[in-house]
N, C-alpha and C positions, 0 to 999 in steps of 0.2 A: 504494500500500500504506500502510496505516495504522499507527500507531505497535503498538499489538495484534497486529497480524498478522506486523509484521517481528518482534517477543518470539516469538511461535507458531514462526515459521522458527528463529531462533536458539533456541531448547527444544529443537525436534526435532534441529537441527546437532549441539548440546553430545552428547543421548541418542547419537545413532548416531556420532560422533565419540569420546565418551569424554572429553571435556574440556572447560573452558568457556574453555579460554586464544584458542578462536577467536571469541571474541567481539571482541576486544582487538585482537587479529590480521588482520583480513577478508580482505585481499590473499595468504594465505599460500598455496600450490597444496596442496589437501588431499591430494591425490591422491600426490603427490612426498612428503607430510612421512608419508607410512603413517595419515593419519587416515580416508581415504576409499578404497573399494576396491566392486569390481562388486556386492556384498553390500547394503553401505553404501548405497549408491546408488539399487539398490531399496526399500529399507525407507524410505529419504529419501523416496522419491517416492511408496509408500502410505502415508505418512504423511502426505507434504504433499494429494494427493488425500482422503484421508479426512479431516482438521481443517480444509481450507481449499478442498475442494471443486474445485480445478483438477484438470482430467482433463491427465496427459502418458506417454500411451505410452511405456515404456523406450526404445524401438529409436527414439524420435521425438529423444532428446538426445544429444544431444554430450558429451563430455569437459569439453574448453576450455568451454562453457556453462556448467557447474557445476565448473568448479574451485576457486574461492577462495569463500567467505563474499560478497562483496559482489557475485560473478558471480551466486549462487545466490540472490540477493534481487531481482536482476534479472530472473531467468528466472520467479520467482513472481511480481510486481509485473507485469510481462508479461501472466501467463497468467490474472489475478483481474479 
């Protein structure tokens, strides 16, 4: 993943998260601090599919996959 692409992820995190303190943060479990919820999660992933062109079926992800900022840069960098 390129420095551009990991900005495109962190855009889209700050928008459906409501913050930008997880930028700062990446380790934090979104999901445990009330940033992230089944909602969230979707709109995360049509959005990461639509700016960044990776297809990932909801039902295809885990929890733990995507719970901190630097797991969810992982799962994208993965799938590009």
């Amino acid at each position: 993943m390129d420095e551009a692409q990991e900005q495109q992820v962190l855009r889209l995190l700050v928008e459906v998260c409501g913050t930008d303190a997880i930028t700062s943060e990446r380790d934090v479990d979104l999901f445990e601090a009330g940033l992230l919820d089944s909602l969230g999660t979707t709109q995360l992933l049509v959005s990461l599919e639509d700016e960044l062109g990776i297809k990932v079926p909801p039902t295809a992800v885990e929890r733990e996959d995507i719970s901190t900022v630097n797991r969810i840069l992982t799962f994208v960098s993965e799938r590009l």
